[in-house]
C-alpha positions in Angstrom: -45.5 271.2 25.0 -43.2 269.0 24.1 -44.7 267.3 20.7 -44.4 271.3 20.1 -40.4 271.4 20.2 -40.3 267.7 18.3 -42.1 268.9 15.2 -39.8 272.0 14.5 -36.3 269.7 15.2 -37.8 267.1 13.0 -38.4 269.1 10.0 -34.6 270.4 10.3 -33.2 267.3 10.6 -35.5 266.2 7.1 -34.3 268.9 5.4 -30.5 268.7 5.9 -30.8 264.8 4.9 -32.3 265.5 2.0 -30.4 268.2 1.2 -27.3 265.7 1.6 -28.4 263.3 0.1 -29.0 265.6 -2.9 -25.4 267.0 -3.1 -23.6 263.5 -2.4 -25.7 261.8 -5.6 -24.8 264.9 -7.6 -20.9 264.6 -7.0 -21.1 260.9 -7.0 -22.7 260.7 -11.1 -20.4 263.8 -12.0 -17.2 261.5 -11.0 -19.2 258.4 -12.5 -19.2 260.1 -15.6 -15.6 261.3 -16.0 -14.2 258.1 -15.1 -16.2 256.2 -18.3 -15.3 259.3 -20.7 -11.4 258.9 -20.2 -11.7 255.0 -21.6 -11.2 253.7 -24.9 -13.5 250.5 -24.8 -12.8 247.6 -26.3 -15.4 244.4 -26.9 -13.6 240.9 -27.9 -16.1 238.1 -29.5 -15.0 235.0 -29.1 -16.5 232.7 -32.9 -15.8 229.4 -31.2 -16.7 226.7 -34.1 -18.5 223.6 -33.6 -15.1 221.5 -33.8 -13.6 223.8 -31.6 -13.6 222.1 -28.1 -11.9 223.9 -25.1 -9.8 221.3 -23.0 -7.4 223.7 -21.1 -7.5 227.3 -19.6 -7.3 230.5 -22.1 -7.1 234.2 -21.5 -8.6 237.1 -23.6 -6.6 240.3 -23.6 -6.2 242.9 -25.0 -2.0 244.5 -26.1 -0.2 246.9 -27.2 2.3 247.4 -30.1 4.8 245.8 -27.4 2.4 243.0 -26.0 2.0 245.5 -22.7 -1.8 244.9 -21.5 -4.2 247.6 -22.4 -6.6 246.3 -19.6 -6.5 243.6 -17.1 -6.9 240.2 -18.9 -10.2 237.9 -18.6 -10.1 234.5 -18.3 -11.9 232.8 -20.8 -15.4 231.1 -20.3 -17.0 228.2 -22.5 -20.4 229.4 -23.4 -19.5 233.1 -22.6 -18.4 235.0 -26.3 -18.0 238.6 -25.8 -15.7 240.1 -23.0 -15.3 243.8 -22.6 -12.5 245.9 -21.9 -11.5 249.2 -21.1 -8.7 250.9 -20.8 -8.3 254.1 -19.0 -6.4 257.0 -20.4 -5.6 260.2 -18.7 -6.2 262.5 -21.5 -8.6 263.2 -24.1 -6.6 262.4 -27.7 -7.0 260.0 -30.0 -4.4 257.0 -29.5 -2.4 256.0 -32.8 -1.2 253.0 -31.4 -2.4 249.1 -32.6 -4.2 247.0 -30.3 -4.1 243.3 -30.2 -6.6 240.8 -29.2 -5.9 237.3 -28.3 -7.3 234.3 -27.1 -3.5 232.5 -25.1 -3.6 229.4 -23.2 -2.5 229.4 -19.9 0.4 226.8 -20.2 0.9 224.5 -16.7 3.8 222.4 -16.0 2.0 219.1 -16.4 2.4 217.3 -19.9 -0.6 215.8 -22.3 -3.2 218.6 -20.5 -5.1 218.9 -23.8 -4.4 216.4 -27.2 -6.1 219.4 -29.1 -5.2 223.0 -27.8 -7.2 225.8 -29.3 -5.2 228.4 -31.6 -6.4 231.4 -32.5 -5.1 233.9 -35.1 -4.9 237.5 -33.1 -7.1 240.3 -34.3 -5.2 243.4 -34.8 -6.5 247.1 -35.2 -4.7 250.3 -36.0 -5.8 253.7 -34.6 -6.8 256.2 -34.5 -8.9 255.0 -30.8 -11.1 257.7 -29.6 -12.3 257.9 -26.6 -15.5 256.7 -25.3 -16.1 254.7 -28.6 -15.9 250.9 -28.4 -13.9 249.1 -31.1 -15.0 245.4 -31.8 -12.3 242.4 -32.1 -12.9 238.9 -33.7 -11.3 235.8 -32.2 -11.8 232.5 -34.2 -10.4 229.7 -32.0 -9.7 226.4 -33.8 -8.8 223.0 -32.7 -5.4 221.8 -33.4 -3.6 218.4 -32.9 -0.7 218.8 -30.3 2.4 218.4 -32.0 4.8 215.5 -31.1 8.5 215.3 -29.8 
């Protein structure tokens, strides 16, 4: 009698788990998808040349007009060239601003860190950014001879 009275509970209990299940995934890529459609994404490529040799500690960003961040900044990885941004607006319109890529070394207060500290002209773009497209920067970092006092 009893494997009678298991069977029926059992199924019921299948059923509103998988019926769970089913609804939670459904809300979960509906939110997914929202929150990757309000971003204007941005890929930075690093070009490091040959003579170009990394001694101290860089970030990429990616600013404003005003030199606000568009998206948290990435510290910068030998061997790694592309880093990818977004940043996340809260409506959907085209952005007219400029954005500005650029490679900046992290300055610490100890002296003679690096004899040769990479520079690198920023890469500036104009809008209008759309969103959900993904606009491309070029960084070309070259090695430099620290000027002396």
């Amino acid at each position: 009698m009893k494997p009678i009275k298991f069977f029926p509970v059992f199924s019921i209990a299948l059923i509103i788990t998988g019926v769970t299940a089913g609804l939670s995934k459904n809300i979960e890529t509906r939110t997914s998808q929202n929150s990757t459609a309000l971003g204007i994404r941005y890929q930075v490529i690093i070009h490091l040349g040959v003579s170009a040799e990394p001694c101290n500690t860089y970030l990429v960003k990616v600013e404003n007009e005003t030199g606000q961040l568009v998206a948290p900044a990435q510290r910068f990885i030998p061997g790694v060239n592309k880093y990818s941004f977004i940043e996340r607006v809260s409506v959907r319109e085209n952005m007219q601003e400029r954005r500005v890529a650029v490679l900046e070394e992290i300055v610490f207060p100890v002296d003679n860190v690096c004899a040769t500290p990479l520079y690198t002209i920023p890469d500036v773009k104009t809008g209008p950014f759309q969103v959900g497209q993904i606009y491309t920067f070029d960084l070309y970092p070259n090695s430099l001879p620290k000027p002396t006092n």
